[in-house]
C-alpha positions as CSV (number, residue, x, y, z in Angstrom):
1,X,41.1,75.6,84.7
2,X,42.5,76.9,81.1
3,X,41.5,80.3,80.5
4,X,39.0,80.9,77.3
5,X,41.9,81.5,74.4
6,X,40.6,82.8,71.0
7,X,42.8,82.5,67.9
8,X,41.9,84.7,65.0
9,X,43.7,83.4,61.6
10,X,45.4,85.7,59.1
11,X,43.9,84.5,55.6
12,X,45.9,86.2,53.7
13,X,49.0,84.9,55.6
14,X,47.8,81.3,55.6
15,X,46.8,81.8,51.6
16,X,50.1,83.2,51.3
17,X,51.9,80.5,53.1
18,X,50.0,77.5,51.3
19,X,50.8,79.4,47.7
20,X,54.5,79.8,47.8
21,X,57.2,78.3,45.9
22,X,58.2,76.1,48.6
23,X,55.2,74.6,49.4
24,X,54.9,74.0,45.9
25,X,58.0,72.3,45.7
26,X,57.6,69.5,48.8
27,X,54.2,68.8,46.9
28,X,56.3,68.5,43.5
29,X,58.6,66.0,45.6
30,X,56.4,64.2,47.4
31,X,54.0,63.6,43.9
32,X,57.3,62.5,42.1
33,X,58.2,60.1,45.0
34,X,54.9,58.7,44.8
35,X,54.9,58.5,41.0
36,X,58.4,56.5,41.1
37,X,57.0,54.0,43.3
38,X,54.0,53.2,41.9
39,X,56.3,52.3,38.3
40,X,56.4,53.1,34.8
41,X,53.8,54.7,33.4
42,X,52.8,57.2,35.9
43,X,53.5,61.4,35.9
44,X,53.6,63.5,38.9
45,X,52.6,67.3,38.2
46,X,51.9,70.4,40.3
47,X,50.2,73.8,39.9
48,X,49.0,76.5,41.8
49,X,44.8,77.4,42.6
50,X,43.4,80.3,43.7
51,X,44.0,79.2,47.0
52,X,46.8,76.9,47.7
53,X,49.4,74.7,45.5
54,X,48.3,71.2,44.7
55,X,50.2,68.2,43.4
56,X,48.7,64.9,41.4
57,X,50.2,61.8,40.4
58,X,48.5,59.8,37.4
59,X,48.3,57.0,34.6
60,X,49.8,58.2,31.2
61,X,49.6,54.6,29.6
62,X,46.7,51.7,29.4
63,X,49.3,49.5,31.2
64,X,49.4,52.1,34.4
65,X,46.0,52.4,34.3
66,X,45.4,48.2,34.1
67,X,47.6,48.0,36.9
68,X,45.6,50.8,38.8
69,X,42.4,49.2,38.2
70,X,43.3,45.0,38.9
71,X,46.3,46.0,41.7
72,X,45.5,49.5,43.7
73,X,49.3,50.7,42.7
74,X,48.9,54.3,43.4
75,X,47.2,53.7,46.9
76,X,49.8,51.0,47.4
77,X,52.5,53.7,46.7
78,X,51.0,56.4,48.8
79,X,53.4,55.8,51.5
80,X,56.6,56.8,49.8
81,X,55.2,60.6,49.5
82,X,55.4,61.0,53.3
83,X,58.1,62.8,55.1
């Protein structure tokens, strides 16, 4: 039988960790891959929060967002942001 195991997390490690640079940077990556596939008229862009770096891909013209709306293209193009 396993023995009781209790982890305690370092917040300000793990706020540390999801804040730097080089998290940062795969969610840059993987927001401009995404961004490529789904076609013109899409923008990837990231920033930091309080607590963690974020990325977002979106429509810049009413031709991405048609396409978004009729055709799903940025769920469609999800895929190409993994790995």
């Amino acid at each position: 039988m396993a023995a009781n195991v209790k982890i305690v997390l370092n917040s300000p490690g793990i706020r540390q960790l999801l804040r730097s640079d080089e998290v940062e940077a795969d969610l840059k990556r993987r927001a401009d891959a995404v961004a490529q596939a789904a076609g013109d008229g899409h923008a990837a862009d990231s920033a930091k929060g309080a607590n963690r770096a974020r990325a977002s891909v979106v429509t810049e013209t009413f031709e991405a967002i048609r396409s978004e709306s009729e055709n799903h293209t940025l769920t469609a193009a999800l895929d190409a942001g993994r790995g």
